[in-house]
C-alpha angles and dihedrals in degrees: 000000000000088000090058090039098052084044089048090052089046091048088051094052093054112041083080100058093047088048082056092046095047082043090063103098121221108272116251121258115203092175112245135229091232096054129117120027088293096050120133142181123274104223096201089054100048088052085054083053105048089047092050080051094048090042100036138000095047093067082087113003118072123215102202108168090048117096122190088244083070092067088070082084080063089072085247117152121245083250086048097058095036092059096038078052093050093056084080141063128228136194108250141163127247127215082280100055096252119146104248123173118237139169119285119254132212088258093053122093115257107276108255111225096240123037092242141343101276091061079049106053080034087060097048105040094260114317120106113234097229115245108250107212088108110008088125082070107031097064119062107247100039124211094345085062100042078050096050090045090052094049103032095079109121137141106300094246114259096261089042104105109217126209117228113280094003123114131214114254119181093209109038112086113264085020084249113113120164089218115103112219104292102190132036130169107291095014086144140007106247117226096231095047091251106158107259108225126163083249099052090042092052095047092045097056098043085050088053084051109052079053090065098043087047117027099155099046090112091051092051095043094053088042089054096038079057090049089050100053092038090065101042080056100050081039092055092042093047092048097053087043088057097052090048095053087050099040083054097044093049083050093060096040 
């Protein structure tokens, strides 16, 4: 009787945490340009992206293994970065030694929103606004989940019970994020007159992020494309050297 009561408890404890689990909708999946072994990167997109970052997204989140030169994947000019760089200040030290502040420079990282954690989490009640250099791998899901997270904010259902300052999100686990909506339709005016609708700017800037996460996945992708053929053609070559070695072989027998 103890043995089925203390399985009954257990049951009962964790009946809870499946229903929570079965709650958690599938995450969304938009389709992306980088996808499959021949995705790329949509250039357009990853300047919107960039943009919704610069706009947006890096009044609180950080982007610290990131430098302006980067940009120039973007398909951004030499003039263009310099003068994206030279919107922020850096700490920097004059011929005396003395810390003076100067305009950032293309070599320079990309400038973090709070001096250190501490003035973050001091700034959000608490809560660290996660750097983003690498968020599209550090979640599991991907971009399909930071999607999901930027476009799952919705009203907490009537019998959902919110704690003070947090916000319902569909798609992050316990449906409880710090984070306040970040996008909403028309939340910038896109440089190239794209509509700017809560879908495209979430897909732009995870785009722009996957970028980051990932700046060389074109170049590993051609590199292994070349691989590829390179060994269908020394397969083929071996194979046809095989048969005329035992063609030969069988002739002389």
């Amino acid at each position: 009787m103890k043995i089925a009561a203390a399985f009954a408890v257990m049951l009962a404890l964790a009946l809870p945490a499946v229903a929570q689990e079965e709650a958690m909708p599938p995450l969304p999946h938009p389709g992306w340009s980088f996808d499959g072994v021949f995705g790329t990167y949509d250039r357009a997109a990853l300047q919107r992206g960039f943009q919704i970052y610069s706009e947006v997204c890096s009044a609180c989140h950080s982007m610290n293994l990131l430098h302006y030169g980067d940009l120039a994947a973007l398909g951004y000019t030499d003039d263009e970065i310099k003068a994206i760089a030279a919107q922020k200040q850096v700490n920097d030290l004059d011929d005396q030694g003395n810390v003076v502040q100067r305009p950032a420079r293309p070599a320079d990282a990309f400038v973090a929103p709070y001096p250190n954690d501490k003035a973050a989490r001091a700034a959000h009640n608490g809560a660290l606004p996660p750097d983003l250099s690498l968020i599209t791998k550090a979640r599991e899901g991907g971009p399909d989940y930071v999607y999901g997270i930027l476009t799952g904010f919705e009203s907490a259902p009537a019998n959902f019970k919110m704690q003070d300052g947090m916000s319902y999100n569909m798609h992050f686990p316990g449906h409880q994020i710090a984070m306040p909506q970040p996008l909403a339709d028309n939340s910038v005016t896109f440089a190239d007159g794209t509509q700017a609708t809560l879908p495209q700017e979430a897909h732009d800037v995870v785009t722009f992020l996957q970028w980051a996460a990932e700046p060389k996945m074109e170049e590993r992708k051609t590199t292994g494309a070349k691989v590829m053929l390179f060994l269908l053609v020394m397969t083929g070559l071996l194979y046809g050297a095989k048969r005329k070695i035992w063609a030969d072989l069988h002739q002389h027998a």
